[in-house]
C-alpha positions as CSV (number, residue, x, y, z in Angstrom):
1,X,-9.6,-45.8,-3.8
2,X,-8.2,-42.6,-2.6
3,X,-10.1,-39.4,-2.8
4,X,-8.8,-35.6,-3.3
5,X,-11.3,-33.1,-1.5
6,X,-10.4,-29.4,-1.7
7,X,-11.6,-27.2,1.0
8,X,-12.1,-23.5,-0.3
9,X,-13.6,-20.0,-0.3
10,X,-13.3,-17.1,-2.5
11,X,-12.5,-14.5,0.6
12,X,-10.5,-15.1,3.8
13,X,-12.0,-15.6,7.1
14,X,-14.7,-17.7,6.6
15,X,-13.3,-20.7,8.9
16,X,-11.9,-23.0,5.8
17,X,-8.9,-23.9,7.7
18,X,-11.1,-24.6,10.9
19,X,-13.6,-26.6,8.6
20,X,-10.5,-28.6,7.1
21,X,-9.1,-29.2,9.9
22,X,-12.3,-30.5,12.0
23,X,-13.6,-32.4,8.8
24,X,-10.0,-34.3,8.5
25,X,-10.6,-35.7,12.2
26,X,-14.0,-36.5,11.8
27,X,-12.4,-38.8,8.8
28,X,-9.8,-40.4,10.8
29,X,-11.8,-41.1,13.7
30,X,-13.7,-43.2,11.4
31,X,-10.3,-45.4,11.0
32,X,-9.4,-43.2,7.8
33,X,-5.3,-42.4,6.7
34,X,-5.9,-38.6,6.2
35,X,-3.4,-36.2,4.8
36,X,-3.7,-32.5,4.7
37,X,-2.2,-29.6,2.9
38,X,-1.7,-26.4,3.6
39,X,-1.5,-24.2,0.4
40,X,-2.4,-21.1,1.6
41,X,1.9,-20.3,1.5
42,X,1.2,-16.6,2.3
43,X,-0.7,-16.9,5.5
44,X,-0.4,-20.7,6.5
45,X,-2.0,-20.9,10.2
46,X,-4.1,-25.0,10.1
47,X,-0.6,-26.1,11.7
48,X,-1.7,-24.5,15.1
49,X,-5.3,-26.4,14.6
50,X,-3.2,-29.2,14.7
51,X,-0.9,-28.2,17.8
52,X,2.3,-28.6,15.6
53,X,4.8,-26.1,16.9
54,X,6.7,-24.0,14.3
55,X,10.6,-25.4,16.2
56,X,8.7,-29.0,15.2
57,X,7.3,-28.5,12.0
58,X,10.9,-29.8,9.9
59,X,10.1,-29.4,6.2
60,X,7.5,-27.4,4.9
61,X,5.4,-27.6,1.7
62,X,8.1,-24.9,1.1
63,X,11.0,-27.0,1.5
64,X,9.9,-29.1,-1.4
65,X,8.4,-26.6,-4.0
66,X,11.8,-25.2,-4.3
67,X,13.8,-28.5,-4.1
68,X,14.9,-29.1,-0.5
69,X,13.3,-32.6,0.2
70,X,11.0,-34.8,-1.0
71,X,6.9,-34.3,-0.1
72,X,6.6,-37.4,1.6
73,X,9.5,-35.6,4.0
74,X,7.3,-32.8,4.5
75,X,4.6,-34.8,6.2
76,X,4.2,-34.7,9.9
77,X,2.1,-37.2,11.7
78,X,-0.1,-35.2,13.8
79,X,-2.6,-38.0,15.2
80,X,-1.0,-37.7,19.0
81,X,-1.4,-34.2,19.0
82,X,-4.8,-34.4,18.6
83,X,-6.1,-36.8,21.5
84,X,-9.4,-38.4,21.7
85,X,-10.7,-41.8,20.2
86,X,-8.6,-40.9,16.6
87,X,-8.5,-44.8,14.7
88,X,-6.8,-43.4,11.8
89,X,-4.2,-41.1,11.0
90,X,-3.6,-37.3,10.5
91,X,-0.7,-35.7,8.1
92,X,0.2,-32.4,8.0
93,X,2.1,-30.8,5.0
94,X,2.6,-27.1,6.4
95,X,3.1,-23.9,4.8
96,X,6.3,-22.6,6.6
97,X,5.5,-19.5,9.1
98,X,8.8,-18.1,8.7
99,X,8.7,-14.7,7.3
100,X,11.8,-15.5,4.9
101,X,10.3,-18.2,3.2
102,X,6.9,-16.2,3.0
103,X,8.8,-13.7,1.7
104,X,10.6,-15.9,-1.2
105,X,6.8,-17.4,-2.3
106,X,5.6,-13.7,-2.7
107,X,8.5,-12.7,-4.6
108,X,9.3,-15.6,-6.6
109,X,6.3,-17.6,-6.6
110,X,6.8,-21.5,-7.6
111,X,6.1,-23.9,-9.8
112,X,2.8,-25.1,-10.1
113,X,3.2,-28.1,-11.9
114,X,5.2,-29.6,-8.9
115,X,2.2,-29.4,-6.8
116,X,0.7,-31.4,-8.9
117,X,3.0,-34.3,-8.8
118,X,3.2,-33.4,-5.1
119,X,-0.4,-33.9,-4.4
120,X,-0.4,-37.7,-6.4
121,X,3.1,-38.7,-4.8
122,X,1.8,-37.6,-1.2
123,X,-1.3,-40.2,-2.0
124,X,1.2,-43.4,-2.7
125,X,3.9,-42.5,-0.4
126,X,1.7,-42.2,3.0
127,X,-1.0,-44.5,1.9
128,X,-4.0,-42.2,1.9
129,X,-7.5,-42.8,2.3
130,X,-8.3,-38.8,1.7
131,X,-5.6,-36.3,0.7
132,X,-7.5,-32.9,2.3
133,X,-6.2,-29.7,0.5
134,X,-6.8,-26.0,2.3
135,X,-6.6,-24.0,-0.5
136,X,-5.6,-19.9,-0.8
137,X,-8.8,-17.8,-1.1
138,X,-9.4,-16.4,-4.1
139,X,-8.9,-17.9,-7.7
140,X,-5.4,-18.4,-8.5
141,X,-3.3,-21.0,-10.4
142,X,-2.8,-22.8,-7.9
143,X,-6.6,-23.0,-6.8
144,X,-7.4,-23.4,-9.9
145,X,-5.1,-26.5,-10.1
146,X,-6.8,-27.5,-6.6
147,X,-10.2,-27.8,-7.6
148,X,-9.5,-29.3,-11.3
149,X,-8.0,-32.3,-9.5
150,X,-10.3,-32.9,-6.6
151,X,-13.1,-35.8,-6.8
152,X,-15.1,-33.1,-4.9
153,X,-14.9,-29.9,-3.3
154,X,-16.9,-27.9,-0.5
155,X,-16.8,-24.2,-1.2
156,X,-17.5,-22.0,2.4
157,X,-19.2,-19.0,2.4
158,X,-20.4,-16.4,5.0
159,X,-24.3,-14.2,4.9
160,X,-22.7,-11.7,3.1
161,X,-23.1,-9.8,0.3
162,X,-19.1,-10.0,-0.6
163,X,-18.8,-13.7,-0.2
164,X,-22.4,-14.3,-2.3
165,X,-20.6,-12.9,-5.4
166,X,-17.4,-14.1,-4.8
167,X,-18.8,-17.9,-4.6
168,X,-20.8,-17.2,-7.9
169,X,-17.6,-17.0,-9.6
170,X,-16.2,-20.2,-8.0
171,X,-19.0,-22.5,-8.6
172,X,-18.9,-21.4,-12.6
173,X,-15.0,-21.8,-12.8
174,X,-15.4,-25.4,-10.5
175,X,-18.3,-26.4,-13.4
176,X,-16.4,-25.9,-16.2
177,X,-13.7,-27.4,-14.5
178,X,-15.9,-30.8,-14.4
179,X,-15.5,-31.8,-10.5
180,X,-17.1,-34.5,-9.6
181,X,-19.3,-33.2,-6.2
182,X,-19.5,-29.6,-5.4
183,X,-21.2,-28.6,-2.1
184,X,-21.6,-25.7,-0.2
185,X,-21.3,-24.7,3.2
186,X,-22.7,-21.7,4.7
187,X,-21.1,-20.7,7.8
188,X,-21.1,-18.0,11.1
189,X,-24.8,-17.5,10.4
190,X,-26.2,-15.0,12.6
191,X,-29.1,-16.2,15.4
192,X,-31.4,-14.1,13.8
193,X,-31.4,-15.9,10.4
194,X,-33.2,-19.3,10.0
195,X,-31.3,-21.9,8.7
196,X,-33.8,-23.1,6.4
197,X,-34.3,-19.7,4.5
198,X,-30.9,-19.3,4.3
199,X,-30.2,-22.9,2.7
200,X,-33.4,-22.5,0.5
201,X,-31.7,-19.1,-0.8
202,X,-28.6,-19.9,-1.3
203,X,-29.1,-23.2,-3.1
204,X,-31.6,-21.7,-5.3
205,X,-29.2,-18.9,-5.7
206,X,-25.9,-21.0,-7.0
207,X,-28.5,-24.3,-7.9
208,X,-25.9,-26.2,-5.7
209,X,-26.3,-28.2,-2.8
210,X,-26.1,-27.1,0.5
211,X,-24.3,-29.4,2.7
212,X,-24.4,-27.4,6.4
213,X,-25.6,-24.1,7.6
214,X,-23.7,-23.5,10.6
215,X,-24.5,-20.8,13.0
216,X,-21.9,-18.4,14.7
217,X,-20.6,-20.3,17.8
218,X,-19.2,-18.6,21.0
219,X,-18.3,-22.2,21.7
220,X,-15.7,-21.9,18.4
221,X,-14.7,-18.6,19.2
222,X,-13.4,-19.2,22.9
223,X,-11.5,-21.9,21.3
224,X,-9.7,-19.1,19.7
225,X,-8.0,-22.4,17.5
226,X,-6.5,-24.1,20.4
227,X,-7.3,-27.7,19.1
228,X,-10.0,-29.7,17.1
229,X,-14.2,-28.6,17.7
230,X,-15.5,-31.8,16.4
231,X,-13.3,-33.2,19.7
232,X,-13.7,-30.7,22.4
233,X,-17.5,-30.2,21.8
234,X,-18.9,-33.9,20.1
235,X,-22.3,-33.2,20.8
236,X,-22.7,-29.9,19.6
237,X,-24.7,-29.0,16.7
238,X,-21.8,-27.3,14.6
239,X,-19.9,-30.7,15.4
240,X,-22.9,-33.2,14.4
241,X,-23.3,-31.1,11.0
242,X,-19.5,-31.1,10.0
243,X,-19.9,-35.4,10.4
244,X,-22.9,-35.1,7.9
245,X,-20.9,-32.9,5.5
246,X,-18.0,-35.5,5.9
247,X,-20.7,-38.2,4.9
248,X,-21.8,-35.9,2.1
249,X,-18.1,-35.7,0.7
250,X,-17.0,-39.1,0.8
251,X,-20.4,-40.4,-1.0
């Protein structure tokens, strides 16, 4: 049966595209039919994770919101792109980079409800195993919308005091929204803070599961998004904690 996870964190730059986009591969390496979906339409940047070149990208998630093509057109198969030992499949639905259409979103907005029927069309029309959703930070509709439809959803978070209250508020709204499994991943922990503490903490804090602690990496950093962690660096330990938190969301 096919399975909706949401990806998600209340501020920007906490590494939820990175974490999408490494936590999609991990799934199709394992033979999996992944899509994913970028939804952050105002600064859309897991296509270059993905090594899909803006003169390649076609239609965008764009394209259909405001009636230019079906979603199933707006997929792109990105499995090639990504080398290594990949047995399944990758789909990207980008967020077009153009500064026109990014322009159009912020002015106009869309209609949500067609995400929605986007989402559950993109599921029978490319056969999914896992349809992966990068959401926008923050709590919109369209988050909103996100999360109320996912069969789980990992909420990322940073040591800091900003993030800490901003995740409070998401784990209430994602309860009362009823989703199924609701982790958390702390990540860019510091070398000076132990893991433990900080998972103790934070999962006595929001009484929700921790799935990963993941330090600060200058392994990540040099990589400055130029193609998949979980493939460049298998045996490192951010890598072997993202396949546990993969485990953790397909259970």
């Amino acid at each position: 049966m096919s399975r909706i996870i949401s990806i998600h964190s209340f501020r920007g730059g906490t590494g939820k595209s990175n974490t999408t986009a490494n936590l999609s591969t991990i799934l199709a390496m394992r033979g999996l039919r992944v899509g994913v979906v970028d939804t952050d339409i105002a600064s859309p940047g897991i296509h270059v994770l993905f090594g899909l070149q803006e003169e390649d990208m076609g239609h965008s998630l764009n394209d259909y919101l405001y009636g230019k093509c079906d979603i199933g057109e707006t997929a792109h198969d990105v499995t090639a792109n990504l080398g290594g030992n990949i047995s399944g499949q990758v789909f990207l639905i980008p967020s077009s980079i153009k500064a026109g259409e990014i322009a159009r979103f912020l002015r106009e907005g869309y209609d949500v409800g067609l995400l929605n029927d986007g989402f559950h069309e993109l599921l029978d029309a490319l056969n999914l195993d896992v349809l992966m959703i990068d959401t926008h930070p923050g709590l919109n509709e369209e988050t909103l919308l996100s999360i109320a439809i996912s069969d789980a959803l990992a909420i990322i978070l940073r040591p800091d005091q900003q993030d800490y209250q901003g995740t409070s508020v998401t784990v209430e709204v994602a309860r009362k929204l009823d989703v199924p499994r609701m982790l958390l991943i702390v990540n860019k922990l510091p070398a000076m803070f132990n893991p433990q503490e900080v998972k103790t903490q934070v999962e006595r804090t929001y009484n929700c599961e921790v799935a990963a602690v993941l330090p600060h990496s200058d392994e990540m950093m040099a990589l400055m998004s130029a193609g998949i962690f979980v493939l460049h660096y298998p045996d490192h330990p951010i890598a072997k904690e993202l396949r546990r938190v993969a485990e953790r969301l397909m259970a």
